[in-house]
C-alpha positions in Angstrom: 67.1 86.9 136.0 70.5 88.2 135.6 71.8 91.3 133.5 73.2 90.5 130.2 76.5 92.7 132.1 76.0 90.3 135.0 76.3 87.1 132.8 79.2 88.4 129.9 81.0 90.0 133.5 81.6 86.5 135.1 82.4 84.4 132.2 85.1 87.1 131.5 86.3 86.5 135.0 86.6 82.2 134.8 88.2 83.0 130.9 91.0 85.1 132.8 91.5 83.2 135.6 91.4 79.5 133.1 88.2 78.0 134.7 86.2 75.5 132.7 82.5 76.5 131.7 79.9 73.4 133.2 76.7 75.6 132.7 77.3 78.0 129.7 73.9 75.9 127.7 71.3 77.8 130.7 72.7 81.3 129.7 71.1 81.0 126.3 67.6 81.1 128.0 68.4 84.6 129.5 66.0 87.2 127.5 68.2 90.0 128.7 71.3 88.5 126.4 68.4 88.5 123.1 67.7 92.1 123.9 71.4 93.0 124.2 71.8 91.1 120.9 68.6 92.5 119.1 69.8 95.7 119.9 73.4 95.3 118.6 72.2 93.6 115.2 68.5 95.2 114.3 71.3 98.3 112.3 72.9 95.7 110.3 72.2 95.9 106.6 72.1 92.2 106.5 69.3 92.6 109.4 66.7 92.9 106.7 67.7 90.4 104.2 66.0 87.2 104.4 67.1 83.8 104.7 65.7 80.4 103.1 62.1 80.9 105.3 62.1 84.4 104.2 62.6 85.6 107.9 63.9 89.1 108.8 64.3 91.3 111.4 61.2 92.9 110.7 57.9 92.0 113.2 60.8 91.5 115.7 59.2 91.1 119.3 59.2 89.7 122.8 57.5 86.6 121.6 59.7 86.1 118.9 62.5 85.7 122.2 60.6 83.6 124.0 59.5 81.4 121.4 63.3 80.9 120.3 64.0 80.1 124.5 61.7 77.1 125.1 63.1 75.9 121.5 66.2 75.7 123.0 65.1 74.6 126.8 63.9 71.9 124.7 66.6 71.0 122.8 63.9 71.8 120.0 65.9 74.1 118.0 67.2 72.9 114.7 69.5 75.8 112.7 68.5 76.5 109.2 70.2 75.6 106.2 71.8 79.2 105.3 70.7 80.8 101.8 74.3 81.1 99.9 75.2 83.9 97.5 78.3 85.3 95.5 79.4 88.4 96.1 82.7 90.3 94.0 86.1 90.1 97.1 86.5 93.5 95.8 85.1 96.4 94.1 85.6 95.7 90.4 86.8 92.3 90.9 85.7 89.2 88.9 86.8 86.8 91.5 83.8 86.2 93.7 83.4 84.6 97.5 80.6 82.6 99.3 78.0 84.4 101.2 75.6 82.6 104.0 72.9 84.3 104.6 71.0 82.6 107.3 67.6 83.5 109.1 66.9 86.1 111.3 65.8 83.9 114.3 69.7 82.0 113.6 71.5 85.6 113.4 70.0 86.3 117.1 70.5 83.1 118.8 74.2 83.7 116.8 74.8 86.7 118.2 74.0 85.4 121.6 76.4 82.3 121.8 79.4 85.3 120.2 78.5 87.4 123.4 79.1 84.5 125.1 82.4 83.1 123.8 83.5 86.4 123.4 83.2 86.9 126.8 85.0 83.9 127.7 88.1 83.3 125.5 88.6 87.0 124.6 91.0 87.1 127.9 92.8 84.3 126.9 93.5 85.3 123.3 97.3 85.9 122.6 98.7 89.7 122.5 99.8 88.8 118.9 96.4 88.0 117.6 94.5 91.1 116.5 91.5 90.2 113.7 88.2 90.3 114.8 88.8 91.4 118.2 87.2 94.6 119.8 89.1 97.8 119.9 92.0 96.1 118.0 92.5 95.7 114.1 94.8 95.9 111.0 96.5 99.1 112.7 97.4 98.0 115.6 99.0 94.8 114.3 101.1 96.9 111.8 102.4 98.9 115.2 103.4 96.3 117.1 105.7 95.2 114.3 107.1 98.6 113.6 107.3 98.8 117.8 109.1 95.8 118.3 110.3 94.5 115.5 113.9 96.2 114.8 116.9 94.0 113.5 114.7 91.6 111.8 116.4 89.6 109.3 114.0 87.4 107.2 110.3 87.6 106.8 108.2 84.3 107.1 105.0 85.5 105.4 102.1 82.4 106.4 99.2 82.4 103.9 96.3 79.6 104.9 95.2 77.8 102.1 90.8 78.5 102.1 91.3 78.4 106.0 87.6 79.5 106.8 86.3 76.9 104.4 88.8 74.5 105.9 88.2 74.5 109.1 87.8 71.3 110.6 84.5 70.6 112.4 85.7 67.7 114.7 88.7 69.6 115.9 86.6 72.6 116.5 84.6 70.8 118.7 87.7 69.7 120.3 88.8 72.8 121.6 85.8 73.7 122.6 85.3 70.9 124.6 88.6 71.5 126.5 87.0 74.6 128.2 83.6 73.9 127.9 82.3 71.0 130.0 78.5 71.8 128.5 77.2 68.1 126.3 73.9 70.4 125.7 75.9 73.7 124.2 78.7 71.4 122.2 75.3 69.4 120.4 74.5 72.6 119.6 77.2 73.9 117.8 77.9 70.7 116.4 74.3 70.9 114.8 75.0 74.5 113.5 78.3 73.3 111.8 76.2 70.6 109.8 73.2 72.7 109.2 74.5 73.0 105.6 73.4 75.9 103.1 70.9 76.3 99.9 72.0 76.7 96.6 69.8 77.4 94.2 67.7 75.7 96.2 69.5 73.0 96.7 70.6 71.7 100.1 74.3 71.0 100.5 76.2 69.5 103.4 78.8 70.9 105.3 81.5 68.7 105.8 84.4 71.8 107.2 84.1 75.1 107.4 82.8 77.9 109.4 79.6 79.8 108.0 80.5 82.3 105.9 78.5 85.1 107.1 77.8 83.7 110.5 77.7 86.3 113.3 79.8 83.9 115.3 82.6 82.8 112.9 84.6 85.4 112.9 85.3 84.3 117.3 85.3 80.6 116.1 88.4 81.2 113.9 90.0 82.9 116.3 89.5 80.5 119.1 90.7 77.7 116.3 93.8 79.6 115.2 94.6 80.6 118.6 96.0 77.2 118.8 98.4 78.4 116.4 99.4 81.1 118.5 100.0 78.8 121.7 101.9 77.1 119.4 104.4 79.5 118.2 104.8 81.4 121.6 105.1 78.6 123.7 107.6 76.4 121.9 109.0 78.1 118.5 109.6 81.3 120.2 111.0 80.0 122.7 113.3 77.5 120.8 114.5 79.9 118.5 114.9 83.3 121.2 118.6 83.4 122.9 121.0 85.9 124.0 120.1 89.2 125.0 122.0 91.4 123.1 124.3 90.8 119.7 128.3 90.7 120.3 130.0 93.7 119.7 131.5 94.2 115.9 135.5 93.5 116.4 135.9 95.1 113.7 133.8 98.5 114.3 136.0 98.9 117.8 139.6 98.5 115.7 138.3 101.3 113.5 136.7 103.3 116.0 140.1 103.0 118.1 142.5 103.9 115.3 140.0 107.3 114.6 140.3 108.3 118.0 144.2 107.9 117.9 143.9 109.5 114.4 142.1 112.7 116.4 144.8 112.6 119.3 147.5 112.8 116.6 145.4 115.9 114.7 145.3 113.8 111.1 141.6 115.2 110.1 142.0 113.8 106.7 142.3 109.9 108.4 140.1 111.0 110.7 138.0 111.7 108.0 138.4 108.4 105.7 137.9 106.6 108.9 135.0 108.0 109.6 133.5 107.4 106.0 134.8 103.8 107.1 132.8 103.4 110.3 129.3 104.6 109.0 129.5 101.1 106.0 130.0 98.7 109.2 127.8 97.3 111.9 128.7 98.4 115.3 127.2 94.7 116.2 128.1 91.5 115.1 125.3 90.4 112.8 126.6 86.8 112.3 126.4 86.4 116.3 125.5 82.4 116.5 124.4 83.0 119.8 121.7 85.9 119.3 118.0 85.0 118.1 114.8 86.6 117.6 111.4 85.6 116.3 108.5 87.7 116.7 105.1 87.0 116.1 101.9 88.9 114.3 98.5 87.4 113.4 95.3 89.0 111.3 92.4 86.6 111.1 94.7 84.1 108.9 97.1 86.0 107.6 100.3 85.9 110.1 104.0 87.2 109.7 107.0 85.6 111.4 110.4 87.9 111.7 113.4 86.2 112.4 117.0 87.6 113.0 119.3 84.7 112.7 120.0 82.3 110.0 117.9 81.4 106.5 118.4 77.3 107.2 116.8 77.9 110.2 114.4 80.8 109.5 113.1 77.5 106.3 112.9 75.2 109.5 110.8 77.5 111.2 108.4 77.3 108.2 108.4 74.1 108.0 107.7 73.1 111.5 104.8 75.4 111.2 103.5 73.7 108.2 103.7 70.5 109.8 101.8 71.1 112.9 98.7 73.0 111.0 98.5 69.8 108.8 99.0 67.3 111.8 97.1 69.3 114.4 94.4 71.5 112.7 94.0 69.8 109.5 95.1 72.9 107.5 97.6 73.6 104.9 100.0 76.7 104.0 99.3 78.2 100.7 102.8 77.1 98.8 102.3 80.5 96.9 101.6 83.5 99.8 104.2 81.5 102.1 107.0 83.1 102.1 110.5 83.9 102.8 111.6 87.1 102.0 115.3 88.7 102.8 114.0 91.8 105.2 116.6 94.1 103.5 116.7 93.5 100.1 112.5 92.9 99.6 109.8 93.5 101.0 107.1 91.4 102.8 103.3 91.8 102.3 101.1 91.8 105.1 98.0 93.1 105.4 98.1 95.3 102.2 101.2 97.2 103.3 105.1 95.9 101.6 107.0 95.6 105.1 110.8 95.8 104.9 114.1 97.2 106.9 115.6 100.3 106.6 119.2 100.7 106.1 121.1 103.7 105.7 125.0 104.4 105.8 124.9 107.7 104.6 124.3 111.4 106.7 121.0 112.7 105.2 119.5 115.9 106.7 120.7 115.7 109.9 119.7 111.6 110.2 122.4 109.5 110.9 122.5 105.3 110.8 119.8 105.0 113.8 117.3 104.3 111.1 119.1 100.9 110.1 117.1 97.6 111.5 114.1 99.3 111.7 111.0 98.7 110.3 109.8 100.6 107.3 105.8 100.4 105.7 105.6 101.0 102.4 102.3 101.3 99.6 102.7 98.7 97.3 102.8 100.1 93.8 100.5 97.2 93.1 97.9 98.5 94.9 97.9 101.8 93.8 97.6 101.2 90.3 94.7 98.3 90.9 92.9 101.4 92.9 93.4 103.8 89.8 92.1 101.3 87.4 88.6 100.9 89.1 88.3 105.0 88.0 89.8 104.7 84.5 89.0 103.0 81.0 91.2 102.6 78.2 94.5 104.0 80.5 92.7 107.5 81.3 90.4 109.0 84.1 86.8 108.5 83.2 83.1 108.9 84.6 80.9 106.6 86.4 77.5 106.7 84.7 76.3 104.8 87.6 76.2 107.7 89.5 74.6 110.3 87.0 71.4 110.0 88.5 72.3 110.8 92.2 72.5 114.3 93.8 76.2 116.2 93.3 76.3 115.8 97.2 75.8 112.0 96.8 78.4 111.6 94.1 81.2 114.2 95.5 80.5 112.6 98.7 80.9 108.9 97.6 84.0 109.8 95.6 85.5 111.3 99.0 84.6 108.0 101.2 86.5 106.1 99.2 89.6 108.3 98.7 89.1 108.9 102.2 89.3 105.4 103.1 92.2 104.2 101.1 94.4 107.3 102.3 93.4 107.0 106.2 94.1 103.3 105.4 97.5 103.8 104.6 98.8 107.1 106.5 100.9 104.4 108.1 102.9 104.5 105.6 106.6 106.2 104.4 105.8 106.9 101.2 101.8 107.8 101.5 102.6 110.8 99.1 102.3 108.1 95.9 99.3 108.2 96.5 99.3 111.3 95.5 98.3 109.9 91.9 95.7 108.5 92.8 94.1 111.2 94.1 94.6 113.2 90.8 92.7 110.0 89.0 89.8 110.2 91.1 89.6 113.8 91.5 89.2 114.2 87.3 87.1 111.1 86.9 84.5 112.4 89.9 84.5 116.0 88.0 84.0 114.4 84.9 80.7 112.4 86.0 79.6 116.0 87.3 80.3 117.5 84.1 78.8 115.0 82.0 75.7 115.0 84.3 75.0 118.7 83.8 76.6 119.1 80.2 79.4 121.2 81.5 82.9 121.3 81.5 85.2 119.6 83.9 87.0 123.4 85.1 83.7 124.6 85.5 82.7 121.9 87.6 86.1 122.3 89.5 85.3 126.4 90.2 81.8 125.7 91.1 83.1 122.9 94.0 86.3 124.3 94.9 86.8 124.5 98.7 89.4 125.3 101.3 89.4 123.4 104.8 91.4 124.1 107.9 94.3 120.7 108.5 96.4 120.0 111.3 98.9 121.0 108.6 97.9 123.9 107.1 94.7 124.8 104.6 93.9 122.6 102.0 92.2 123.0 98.5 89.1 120.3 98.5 85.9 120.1 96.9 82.8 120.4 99.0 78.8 120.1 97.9 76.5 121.4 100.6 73.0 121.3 100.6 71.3 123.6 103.9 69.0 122.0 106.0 66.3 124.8 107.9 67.0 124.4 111.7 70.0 121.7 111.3 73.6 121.5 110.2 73.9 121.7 106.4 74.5 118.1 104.7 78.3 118.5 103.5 79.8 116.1 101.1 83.5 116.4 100.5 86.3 114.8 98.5 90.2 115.5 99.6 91.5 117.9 101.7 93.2 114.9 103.5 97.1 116.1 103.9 99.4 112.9 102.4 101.8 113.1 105.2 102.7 110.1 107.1 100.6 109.7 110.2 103.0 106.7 112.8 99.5 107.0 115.8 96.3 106.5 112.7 94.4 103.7 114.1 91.7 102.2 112.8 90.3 99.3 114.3 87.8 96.8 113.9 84.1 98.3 114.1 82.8 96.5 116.6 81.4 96.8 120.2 83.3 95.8 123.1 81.1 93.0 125.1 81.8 95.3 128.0 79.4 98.2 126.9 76.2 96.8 127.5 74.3 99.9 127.6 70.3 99.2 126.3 69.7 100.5 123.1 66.7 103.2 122.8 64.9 100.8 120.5 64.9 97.9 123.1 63.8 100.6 125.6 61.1 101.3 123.3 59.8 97.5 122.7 60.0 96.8 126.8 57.8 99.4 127.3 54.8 96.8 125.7 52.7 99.7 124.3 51.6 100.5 120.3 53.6 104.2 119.2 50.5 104.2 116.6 47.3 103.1 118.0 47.9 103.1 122.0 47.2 99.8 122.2 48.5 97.6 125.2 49.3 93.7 123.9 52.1 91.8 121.7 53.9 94.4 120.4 55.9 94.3 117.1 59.0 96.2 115.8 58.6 97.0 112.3 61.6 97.7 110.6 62.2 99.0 106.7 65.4 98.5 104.6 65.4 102.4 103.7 62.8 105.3 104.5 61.7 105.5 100.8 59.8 102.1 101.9 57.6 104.1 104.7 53.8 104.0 104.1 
């Protein structure tokens, strides 16, 4: 039997080179690839919360595998109908979104056919696509535009109407079916797309969609919506790209020509005006019919289009996109998020940041115009203030009695994950110091829920956990809790500390393994070895698993 690295190792080889897949059904009855899935999924939170049979992760063995194997050698393996649930799009939010929650047996034999498309299509994915890809994410998506972006014009921001619920099932199967030449593996997934879900226990087709929840739907959108992408790099790009550099400003050159006489002849004071003159003008021609550009950025199904040239054309552009997700892929652009937005005078939203282009005529500190046509990320006040309210009631900071009952590590160190995830979110940004505010709201709302648990004040509680911390910028004034451990490191919970200075190289990226590491995990190790770690005995052995330690008997 091949190695799971074996198998993932030469389907990545026929996705990059564009060979079909005639035999990808027979991988799915290699145990090595349940083992390499077991061992990526058995962590999961979600690993131990059961589906409509009431099946988790727990009693997980080499049975289990084998029994899920000659199901599908079969063709005996029917997905179940996954358990649906609401749960808040936010913290705080009353909007709510769909949850599938199907069985464990349908999580493992998910994971498996992900490693395998993964593997695949991953090589063919386009450079401009970067949700739910490994060792890419929101960050690097935001840098490309800042990279490459410069002398954009308008913003076309593209907003998919319900695009994971809208997915259509026969196109899907489509585009699958143009790589992979597999009847046996296309029945399959067509089964899983119709396995529909429970509601209070109630079964409910599925007529489009991808499973919300599914380990695999993230890579089915993206091998969906990567017909998008062919799309508009292979004939809007094109089409609406010319010329390879602007003509020069006319105008600019008659001024610059008259200073430089201006200097010859020792007039400073024209020299002077005509310099004042020369930094309001364009040394390019902006109006250049013959100069294009239209970039290209993608998150999951969010996407941004920047165009230098013409509005009539940059509304065309929109349009022609519109029509070929309706005609082609059965989807529709929300007539609200889509967009077009004038890159100098507003500001585009994408991916939680307001994107526009800087401009500046004026000498400030030493920083001349090389700043104009760039691009410039900003926080959107918007999103500051919806993050304060979540900490305040009635306009001011307030506590969270939730947390009254947990340790002053727990709470000091849950207030400073999510500060600490909000500002390492958006160190990206210009003007990160606004969130300066926000750090002053959650700061007095966490020393307030510390006060009110021990009947203090909030300065005492500020003296007692005030801390300073070595940055890459100098100290910093935090607070820390620490409780000390005999024979380990102490258990330190922290909130701030984190200096609000733009940071252009932050990357955070999608938290996911690459298919490439493949290295066994030490539980997998632990269940191969076929022996009992409590009684010695030498049989079927089981993997017990528990949502938290409290649950240990």
């Amino acid at each position: 039997m091949q190695s799971a690295e074996t198998v993932l190792g030469v389907l990545r080889e026929r996705g990059r080179r564009g060979l079909p897949c005639s035999e990808l059904y027979r991988q799915l009855f290699n145990p090595q690839l349940y083992l390499l899935a077991y061992g990526r999924l058995y962590s999961n939170k979600g690993a131990m919360t059961p589906g409509v049979n009431g099946e988790t992760v727990d009693g997980m063995s080499l049975g289990k595998i084998e029994h899920v194997i000659d199901a599908l050698r079969h063709e005996r393996y029917r997905w179940s109908p996954a358990r649906r649930v609401y749960i808040p799009k936010g913290r705080g939010s009353t909007k709510l979104r769909p949850l599938g929650l199907p069985p464990w047996s349908d999580k493992l034999v998910g994971e498996v056919i992900r490693l395998l498309l993964e593997a695949y299509y991953e090589p063919t994915f386009s450079d401009s696509s970067h949700g739910f890809r490994p060792r890419l994410g929101c960050h690097t998506a935001l840098r490309d535009v800042v990279n490459t972006w410069t002398g954009t014009v308008w913003f076309i921001e593209g907003d998919i109407a319900q695009c994971f619920d809208q997915l259509d099932h026969e196109v899907m199967l489509r585009i699958l079916g143009e790589k992979i030449h597999d009847n046996r593996f296309l029945r399959l997934m067509r089964n899983m797309l119709r396995a529909g879900y429970m509601e209070d226990w109630v079964w409910n087709a599925t007529h489009s969609g991808s499973p919300q929840g599914g380990v695999f739907s993230p890579i089915l959108s993206n091998i969906y919506l990567h017909k998008m992408d062919e799309y508009i790099e292979k004939v809007l790009i094109p089409e609406y790209t010319r010329g390879k550099v602007r003509k020069p400003n006319r105008a600019f050159h008659r001024v610059w020509a008259a200073m430089a006489s201006a200097r010859k002849r020792g007039d400073h004071t024209k020299v002077r005006e005509l310099r004042k003159q020369l930094h309001s003008m364009p040394s390019m021609d902006t109006q250049d019919p013959g100069y294009r550009r239209l970039r290209y950025a993608r998150y999951a199904d969010d996407t941004l289009l920047g165009f230098a040239g013409p509005k009539a054309e940059a509304e065309e552009i929109k349009e022609r996109l519109a029509r070929f997700l309706r005609d082609d892929l059965k989807l529709g652009l929300s007539p609200e998020k889509t967009l077009i937005t004038h890159a100098r005078t507003r500001a585009a939203r994408f991916l939680g940041y307001d994107i526009t282009v800087l401009h500046n005529d004026r000498k400030v500190s030493g920083r001349r115009r090389s700043v104009n046509g760039t691009i410039g990320l900003r926080v959107p006040r918007s999103v500051v203030s919806a993050k304060q309210a979540q900490y305040k009631e009635r306009g001011k900071p307030a506590r969270r009695p939730e947390l009254l009952n947990q340790d002053d590590h727990v709470i000091i160190s849950t207030y400073g994950s999510e500060y600490r995830g909000v500002v390492q979110y958006y160190l990206m940004a210009g003007d990160v110091f606004r969130l300066a505010r926000l750090q002053w709201v959650m700061e007095t709302s966490m020393l307030m829920t510390l006060a009110n648990k021990h009947r203090s004040s909030v300065s005492k509680m500020a003296r007692k956990y005030a801390a300073t911390i070595d940055t890459p910028h100098g100290p910093r004034k935090c607070f820390e809790a620490r409780v000390e451990r005999t024979g380990r490191k102490p258990l330190v919970g922290r909130f701030g500390g984190i200096p609000l200075r733009q940071n252009k190289k932050t990357v955070i990226t999608d938290r996911r393994l690459a298919p490439v590491n493949t290295k066994r995990k030490e539980l997998v190790t632990r269940l191969l070895a076929g022996r009992c770690e409590a009684c010695g005995r030498v049989d079927e052995v089981e993997v017990h698993h528990v949502a938290k330690l409290a649950d240990l008997g």
